[in-house]
C-alpha positions in Angstrom: 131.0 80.5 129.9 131.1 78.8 133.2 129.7 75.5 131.6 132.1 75.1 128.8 135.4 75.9 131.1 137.6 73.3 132.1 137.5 72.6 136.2 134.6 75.5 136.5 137.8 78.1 135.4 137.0 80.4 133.1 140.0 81.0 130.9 141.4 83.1 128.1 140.9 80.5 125.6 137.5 80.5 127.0 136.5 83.6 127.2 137.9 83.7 122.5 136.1 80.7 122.2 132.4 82.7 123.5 133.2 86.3 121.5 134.1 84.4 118.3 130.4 81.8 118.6 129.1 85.4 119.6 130.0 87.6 116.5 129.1 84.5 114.5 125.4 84.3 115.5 125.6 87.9 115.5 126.9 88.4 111.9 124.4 89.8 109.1 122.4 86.4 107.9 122.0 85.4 104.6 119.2 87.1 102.0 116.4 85.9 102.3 115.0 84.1 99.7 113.4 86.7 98.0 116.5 89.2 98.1 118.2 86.3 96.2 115.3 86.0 94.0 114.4 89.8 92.8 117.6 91.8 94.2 116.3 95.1 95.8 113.0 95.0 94.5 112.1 92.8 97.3 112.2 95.5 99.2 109.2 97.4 97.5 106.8 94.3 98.3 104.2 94.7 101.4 104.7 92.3 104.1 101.3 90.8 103.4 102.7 89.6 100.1 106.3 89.0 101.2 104.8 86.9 103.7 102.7 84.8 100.9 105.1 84.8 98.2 108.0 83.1 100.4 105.9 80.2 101.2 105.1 79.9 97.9 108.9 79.8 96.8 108.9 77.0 100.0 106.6 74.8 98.2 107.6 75.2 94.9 111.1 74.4 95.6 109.7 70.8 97.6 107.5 70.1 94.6 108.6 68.2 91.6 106.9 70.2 88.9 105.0 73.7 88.1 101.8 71.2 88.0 102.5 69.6 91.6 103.5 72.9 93.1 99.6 74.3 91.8 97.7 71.7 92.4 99.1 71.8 96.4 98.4 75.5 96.3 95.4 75.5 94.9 93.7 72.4 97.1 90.8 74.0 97.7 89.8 76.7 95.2 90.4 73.7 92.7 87.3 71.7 93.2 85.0 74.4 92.6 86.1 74.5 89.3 85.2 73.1 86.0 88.6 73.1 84.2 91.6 73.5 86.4 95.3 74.2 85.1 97.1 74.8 88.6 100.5 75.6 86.8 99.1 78.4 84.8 97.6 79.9 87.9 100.8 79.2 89.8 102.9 80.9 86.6 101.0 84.0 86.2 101.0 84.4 90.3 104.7 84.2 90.0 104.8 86.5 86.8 103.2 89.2 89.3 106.5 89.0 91.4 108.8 89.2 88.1 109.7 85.0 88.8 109.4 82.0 86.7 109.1 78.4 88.2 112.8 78.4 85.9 114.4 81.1 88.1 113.2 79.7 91.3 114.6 76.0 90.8 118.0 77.3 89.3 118.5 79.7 91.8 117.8 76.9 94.7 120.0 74.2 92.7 123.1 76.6 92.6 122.4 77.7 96.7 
């Protein structure tokens, strides 16, 4: 507080100023994305796949479409094979969680 008093004194108005930034930062924080997403059923996913799924919310909500979202996903596992549809794997990945690419980009456009 000593920094951000007036003349190095450490006034009342000082002293309001540090509880109130205090109980800010300490507040509850937002949901996470996935409590926004699927409610309290995000609590009955594993980390492991908490962990997984949230990136994957991360990209699909940068990417332009389903397909773009897929094929960054799937960089890798896609050259090894002979026909690749990235958005279906990406959709039925999703449908595992109870999400649709729909849900994810209305739920990030209205945030």
């Amino acid at each position: 507080m000593a920094t951000f008093a007036t003349s190095g004194r450490i006034t009342l108005d000082t002293v309001e100023d540090e509880i109130n930034r205090l109980r800010y930062n300490w507040q509850e924080s937002r949901p996470s994305t996935l409590t926004a997403l699927l409610g309290a059923e995000a609590e009955n996913i594993d980390l492991f796949d908490r962990m997984q799924l949230e990136h994957v919310i991360a990209i699909c909500r940068q990417a332009k479409s389903l397909s773009a979202a897929g094929r960054e996903l799937f960089d890798i596992s896609r050259q090894g094979k002979a026909s690749v549809n990235d958005a279906d794997r990406l959709r039925k990945y999703l449908a595992r969680f109870g999400l649709t690419w729909e849900a994810m980009q209305d739920q990030h456009s209205s945030s």
